[in-house]
Backbone atoms as SQL, in Angstrom:
CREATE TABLE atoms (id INTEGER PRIMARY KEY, chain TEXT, resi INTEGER, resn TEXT, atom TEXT, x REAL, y REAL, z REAL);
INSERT INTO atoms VALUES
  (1, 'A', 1, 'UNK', 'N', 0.843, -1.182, 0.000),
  (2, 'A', 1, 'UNK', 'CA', 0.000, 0.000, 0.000),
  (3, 'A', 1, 'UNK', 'C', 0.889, 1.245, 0.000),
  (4, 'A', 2, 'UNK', 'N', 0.497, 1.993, -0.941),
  (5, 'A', 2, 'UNK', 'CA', 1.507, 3.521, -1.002),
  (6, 'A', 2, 'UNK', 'C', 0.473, 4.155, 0.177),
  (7, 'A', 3, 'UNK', 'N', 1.617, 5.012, 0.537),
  (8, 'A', 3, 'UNK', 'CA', 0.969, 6.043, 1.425),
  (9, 'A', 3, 'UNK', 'C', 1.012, 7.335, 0.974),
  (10, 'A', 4, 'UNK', 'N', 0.112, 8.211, 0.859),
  (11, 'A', 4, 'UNK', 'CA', -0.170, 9.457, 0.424),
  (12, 'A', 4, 'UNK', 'C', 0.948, 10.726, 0.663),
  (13, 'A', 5, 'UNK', 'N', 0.811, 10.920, -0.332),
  (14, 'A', 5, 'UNK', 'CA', 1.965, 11.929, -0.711),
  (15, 'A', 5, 'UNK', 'C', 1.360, 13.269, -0.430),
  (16, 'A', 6, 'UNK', 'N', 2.345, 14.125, 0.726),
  (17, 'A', 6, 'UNK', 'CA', 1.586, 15.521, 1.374),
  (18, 'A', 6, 'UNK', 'C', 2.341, 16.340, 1.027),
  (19, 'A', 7, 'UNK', 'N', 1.736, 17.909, 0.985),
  (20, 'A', 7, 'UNK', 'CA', 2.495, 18.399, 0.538),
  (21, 'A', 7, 'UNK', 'C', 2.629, 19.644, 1.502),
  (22, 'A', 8, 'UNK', 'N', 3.755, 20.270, 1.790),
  (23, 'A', 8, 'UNK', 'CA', 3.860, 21.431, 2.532),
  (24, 'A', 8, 'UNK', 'C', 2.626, 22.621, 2.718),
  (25, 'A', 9, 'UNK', 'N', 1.711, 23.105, 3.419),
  (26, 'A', 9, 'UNK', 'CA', 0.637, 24.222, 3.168),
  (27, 'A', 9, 'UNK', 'C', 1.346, 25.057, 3.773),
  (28, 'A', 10, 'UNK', 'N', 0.889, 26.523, 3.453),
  (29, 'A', 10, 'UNK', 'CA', 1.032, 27.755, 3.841),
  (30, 'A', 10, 'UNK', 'C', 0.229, 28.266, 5.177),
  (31, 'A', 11, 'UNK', 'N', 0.832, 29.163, 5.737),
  (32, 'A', 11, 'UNK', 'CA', -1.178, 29.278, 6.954),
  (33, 'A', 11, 'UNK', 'C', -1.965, 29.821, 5.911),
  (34, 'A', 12, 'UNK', 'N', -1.468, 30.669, 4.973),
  (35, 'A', 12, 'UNK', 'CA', -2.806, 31.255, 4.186),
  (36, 'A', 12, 'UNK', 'C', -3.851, 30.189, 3.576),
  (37, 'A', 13, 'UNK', 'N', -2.935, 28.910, 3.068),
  (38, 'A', 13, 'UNK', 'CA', -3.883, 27.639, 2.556),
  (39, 'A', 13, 'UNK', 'C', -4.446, 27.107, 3.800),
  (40, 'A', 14, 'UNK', 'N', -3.427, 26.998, 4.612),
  (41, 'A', 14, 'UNK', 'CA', -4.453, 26.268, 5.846),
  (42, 'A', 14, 'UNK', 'C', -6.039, 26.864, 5.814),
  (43, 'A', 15, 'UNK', 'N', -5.395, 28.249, 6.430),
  (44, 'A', 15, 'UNK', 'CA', -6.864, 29.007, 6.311),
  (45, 'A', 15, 'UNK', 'C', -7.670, 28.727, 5.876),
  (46, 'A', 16, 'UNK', 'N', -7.729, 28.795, 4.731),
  (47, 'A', 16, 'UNK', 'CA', -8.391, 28.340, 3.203),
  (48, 'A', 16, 'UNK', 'C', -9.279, 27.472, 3.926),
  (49, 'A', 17, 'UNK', 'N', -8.573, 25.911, 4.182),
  (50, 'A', 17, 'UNK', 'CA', -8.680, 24.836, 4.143),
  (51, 'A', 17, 'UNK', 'C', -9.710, 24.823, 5.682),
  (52, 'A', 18, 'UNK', 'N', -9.253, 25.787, 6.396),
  (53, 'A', 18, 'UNK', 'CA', -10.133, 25.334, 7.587),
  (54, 'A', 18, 'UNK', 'C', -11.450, 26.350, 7.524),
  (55, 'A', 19, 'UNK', 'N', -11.276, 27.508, 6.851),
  (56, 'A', 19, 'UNK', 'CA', -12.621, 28.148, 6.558),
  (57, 'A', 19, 'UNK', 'C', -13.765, 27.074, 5.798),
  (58, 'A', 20, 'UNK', 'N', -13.433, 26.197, 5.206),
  (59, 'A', 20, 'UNK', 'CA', -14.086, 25.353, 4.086),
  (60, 'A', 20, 'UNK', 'C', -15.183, 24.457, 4.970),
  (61, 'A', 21, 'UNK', 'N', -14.729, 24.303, 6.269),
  (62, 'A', 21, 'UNK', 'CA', -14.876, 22.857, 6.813),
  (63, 'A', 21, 'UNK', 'C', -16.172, 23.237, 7.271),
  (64, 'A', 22, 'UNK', 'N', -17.013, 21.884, 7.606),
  (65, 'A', 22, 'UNK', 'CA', -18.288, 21.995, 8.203),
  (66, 'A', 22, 'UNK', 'C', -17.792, 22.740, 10.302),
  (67, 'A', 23, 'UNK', 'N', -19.309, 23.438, 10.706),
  (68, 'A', 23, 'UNK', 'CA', -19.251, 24.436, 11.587),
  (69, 'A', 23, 'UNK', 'C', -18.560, 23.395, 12.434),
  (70, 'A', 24, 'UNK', 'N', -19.092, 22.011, 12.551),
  (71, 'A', 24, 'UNK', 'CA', -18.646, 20.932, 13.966),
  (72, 'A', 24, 'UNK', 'C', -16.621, 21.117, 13.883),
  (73, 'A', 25, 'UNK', 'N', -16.233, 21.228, 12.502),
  (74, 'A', 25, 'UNK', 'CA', -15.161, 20.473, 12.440),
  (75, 'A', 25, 'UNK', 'C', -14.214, 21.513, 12.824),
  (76, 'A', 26, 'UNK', 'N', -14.601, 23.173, 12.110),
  (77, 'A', 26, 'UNK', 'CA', -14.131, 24.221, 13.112),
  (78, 'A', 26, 'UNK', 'C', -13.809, 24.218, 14.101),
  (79, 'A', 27, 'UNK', 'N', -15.001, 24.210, 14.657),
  (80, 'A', 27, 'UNK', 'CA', -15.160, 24.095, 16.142),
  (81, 'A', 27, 'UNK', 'C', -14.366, 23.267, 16.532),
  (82, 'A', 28, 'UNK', 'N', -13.295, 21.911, 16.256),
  (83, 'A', 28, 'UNK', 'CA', -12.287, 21.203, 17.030),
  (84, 'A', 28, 'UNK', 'C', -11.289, 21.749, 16.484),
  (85, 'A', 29, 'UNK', 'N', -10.690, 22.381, 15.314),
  (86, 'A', 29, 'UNK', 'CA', -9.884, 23.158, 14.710),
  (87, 'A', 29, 'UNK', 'C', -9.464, 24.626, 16.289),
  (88, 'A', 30, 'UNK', 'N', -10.606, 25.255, 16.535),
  (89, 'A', 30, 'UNK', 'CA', -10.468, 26.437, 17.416),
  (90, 'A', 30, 'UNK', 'C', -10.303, 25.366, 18.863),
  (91, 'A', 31, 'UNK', 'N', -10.956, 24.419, 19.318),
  (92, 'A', 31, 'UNK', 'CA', -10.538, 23.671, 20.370),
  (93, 'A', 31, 'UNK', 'C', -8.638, 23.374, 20.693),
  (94, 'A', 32, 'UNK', 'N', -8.501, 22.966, 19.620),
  (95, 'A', 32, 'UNK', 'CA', -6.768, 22.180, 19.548),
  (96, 'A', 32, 'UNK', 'C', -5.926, 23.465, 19.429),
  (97, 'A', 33, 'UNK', 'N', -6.663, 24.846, 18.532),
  (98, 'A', 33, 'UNK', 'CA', -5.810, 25.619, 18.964),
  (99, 'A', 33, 'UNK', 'C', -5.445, 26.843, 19.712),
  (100, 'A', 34, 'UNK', 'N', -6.311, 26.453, 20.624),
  (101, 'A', 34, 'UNK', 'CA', -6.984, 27.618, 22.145),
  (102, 'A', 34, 'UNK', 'C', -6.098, 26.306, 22.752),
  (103, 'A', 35, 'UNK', 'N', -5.942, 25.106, 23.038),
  (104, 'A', 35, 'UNK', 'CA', -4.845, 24.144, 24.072),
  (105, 'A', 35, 'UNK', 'C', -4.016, 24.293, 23.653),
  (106, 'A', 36, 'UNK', 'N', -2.784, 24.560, 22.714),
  (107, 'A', 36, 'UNK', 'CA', -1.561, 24.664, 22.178),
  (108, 'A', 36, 'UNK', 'C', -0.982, 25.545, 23.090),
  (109, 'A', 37, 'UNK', 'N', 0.240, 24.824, 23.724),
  (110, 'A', 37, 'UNK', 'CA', 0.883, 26.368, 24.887),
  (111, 'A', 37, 'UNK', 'C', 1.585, 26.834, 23.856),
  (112, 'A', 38, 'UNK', 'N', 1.386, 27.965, 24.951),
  (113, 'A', 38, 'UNK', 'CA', 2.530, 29.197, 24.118),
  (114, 'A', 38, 'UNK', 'C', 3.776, 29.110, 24.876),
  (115, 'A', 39, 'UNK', 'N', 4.701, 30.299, 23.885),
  (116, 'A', 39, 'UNK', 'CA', 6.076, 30.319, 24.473),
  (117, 'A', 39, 'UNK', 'C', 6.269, 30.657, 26.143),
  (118, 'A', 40, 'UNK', 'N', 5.515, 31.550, 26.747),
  (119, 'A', 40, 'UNK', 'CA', 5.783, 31.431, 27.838),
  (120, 'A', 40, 'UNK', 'C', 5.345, 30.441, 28.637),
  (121, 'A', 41, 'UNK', 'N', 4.599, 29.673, 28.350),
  (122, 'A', 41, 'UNK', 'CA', 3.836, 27.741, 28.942),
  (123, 'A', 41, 'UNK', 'C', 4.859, 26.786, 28.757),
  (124, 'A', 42, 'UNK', 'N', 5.626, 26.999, 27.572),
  (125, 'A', 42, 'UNK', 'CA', 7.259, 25.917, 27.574),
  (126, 'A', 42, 'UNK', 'C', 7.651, 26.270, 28.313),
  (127, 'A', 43, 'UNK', 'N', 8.082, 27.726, 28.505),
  (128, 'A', 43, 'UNK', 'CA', 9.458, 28.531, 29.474),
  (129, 'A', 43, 'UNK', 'C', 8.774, 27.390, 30.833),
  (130, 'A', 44, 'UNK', 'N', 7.720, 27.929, 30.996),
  (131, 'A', 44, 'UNK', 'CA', 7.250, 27.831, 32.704),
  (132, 'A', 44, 'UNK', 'C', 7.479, 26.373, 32.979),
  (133, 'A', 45, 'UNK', 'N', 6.805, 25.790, 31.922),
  (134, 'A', 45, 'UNK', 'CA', 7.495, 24.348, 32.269),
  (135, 'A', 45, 'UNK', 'C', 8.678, 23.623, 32.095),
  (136, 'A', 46, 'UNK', 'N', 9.754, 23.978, 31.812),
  (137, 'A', 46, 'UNK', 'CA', 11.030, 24.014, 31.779),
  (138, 'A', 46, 'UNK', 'C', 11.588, 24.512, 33.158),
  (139, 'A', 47, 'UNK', 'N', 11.169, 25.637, 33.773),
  (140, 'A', 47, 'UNK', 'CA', 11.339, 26.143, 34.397),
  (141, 'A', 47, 'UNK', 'C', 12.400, 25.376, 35.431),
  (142, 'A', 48, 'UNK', 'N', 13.449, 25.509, 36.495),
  (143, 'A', 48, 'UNK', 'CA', 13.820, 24.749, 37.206),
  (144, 'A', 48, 'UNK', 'C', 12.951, 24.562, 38.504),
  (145, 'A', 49, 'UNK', 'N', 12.703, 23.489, 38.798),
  (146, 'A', 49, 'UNK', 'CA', 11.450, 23.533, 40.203),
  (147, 'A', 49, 'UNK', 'C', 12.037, 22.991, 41.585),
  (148, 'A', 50, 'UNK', 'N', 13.454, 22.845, 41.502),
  (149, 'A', 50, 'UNK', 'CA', 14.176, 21.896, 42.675),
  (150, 'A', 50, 'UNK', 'C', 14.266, 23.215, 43.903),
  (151, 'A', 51, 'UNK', 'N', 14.035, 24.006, 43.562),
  (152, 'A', 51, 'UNK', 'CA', 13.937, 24.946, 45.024),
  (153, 'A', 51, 'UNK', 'C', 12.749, 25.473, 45.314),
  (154, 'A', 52, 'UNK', 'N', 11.736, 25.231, 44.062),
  (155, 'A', 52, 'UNK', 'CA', 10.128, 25.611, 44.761),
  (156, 'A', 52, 'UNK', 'C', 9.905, 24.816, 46.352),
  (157, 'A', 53, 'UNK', 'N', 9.159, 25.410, 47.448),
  (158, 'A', 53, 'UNK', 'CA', 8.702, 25.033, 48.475),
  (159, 'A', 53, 'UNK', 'C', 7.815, 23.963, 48.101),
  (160, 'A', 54, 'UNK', 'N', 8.000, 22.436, 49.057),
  (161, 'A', 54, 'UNK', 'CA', 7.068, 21.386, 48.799),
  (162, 'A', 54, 'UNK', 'C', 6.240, 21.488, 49.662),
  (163, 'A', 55, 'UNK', 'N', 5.028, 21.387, 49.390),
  (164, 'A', 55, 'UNK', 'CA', 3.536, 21.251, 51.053),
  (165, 'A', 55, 'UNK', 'C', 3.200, 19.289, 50.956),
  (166, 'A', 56, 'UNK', 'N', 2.776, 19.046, 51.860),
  (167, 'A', 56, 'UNK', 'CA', 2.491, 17.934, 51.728),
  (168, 'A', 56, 'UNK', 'C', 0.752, 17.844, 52.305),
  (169, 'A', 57, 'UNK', 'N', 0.372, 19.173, 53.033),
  (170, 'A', 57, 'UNK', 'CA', -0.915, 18.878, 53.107),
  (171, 'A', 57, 'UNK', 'C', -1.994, 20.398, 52.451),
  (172, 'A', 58, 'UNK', 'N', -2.867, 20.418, 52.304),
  (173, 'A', 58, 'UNK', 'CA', -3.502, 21.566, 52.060),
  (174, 'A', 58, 'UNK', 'C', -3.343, 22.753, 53.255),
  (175, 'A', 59, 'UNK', 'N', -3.197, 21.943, 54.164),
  (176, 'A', 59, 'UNK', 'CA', -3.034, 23.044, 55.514),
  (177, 'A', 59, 'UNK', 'C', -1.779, 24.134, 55.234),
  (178, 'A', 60, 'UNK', 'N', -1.007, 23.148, 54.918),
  (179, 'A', 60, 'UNK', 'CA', 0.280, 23.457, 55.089),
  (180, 'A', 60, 'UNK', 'C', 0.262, 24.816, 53.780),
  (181, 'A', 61, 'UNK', 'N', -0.703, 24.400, 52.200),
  (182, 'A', 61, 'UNK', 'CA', -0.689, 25.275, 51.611),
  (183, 'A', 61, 'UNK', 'C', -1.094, 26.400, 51.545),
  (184, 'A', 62, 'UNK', 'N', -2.328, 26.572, 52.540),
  (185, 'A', 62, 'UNK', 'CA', -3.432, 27.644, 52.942),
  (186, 'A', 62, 'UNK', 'C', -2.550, 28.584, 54.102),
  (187, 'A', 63, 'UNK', 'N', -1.606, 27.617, 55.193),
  (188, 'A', 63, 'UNK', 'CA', -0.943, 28.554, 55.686),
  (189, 'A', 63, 'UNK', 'C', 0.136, 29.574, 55.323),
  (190, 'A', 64, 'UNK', 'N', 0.549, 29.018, 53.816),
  (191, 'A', 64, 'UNK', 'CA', 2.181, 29.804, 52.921),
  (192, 'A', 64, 'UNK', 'C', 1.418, 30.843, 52.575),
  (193, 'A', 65, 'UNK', 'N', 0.008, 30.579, 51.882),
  (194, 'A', 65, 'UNK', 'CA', -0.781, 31.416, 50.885),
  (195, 'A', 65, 'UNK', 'C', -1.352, 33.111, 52.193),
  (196, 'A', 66, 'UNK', 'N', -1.652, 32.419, 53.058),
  (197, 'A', 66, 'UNK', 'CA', -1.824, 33.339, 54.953),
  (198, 'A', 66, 'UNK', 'C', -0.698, 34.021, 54.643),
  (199, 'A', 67, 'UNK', 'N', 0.163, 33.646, 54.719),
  (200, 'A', 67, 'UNK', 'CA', 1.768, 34.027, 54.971),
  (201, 'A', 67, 'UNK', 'C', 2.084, 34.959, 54.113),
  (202, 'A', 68, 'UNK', 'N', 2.205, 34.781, 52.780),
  (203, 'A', 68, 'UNK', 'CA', 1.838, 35.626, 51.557),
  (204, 'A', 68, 'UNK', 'C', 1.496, 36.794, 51.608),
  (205, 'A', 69, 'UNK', 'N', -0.163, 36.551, 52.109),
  (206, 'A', 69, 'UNK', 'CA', -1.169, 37.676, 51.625),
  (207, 'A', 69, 'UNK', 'C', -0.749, 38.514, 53.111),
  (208, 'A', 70, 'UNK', 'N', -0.392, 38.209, 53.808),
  (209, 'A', 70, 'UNK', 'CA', -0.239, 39.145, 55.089),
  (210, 'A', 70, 'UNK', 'C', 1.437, 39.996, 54.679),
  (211, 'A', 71, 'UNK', 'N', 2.056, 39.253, 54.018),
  (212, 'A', 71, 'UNK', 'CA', 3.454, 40.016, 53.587),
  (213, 'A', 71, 'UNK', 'C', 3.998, 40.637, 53.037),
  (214, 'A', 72, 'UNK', 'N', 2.755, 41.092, 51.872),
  (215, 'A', 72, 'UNK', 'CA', 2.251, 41.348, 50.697),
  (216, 'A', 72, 'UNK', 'C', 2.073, 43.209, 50.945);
């Protein structure tokens, strides 16, 4: 079985291509690309996290967040 031969699109063809589509199929087109992170969503998750503060209970988080807003 050959497999289909693709060819590079433009965004302007994309466009094209996704203006064309029935309203449902849009609509997962704008879904997938409203979830796509952005550059600062890589950064953040890259981010180094070995010195963020660990909580182990909610208490413990409600009291940092106390701590915070009173320091603030």
């Amino acid at each position: 079985m050959k497999s289909p031969m693709l060819r590079l699109m433009n965004a302007a063809e994309i466009i094209d291509e996704i203006a064309r589509l029935p309203e449902n199929e849009k609509g997962k087109v704008v879904e997938f690309v409203r979830h796509l992170p952005n550059a600062a969503t890589i950064e953040a998750i890259n981010e180094p996290a070995d010195k963020l503060p660990r909580y182990t209970s909610m208490d413990e988080v409600s009291s940092a967040l106390k701590d915070l807003v009173n320091n603030a």
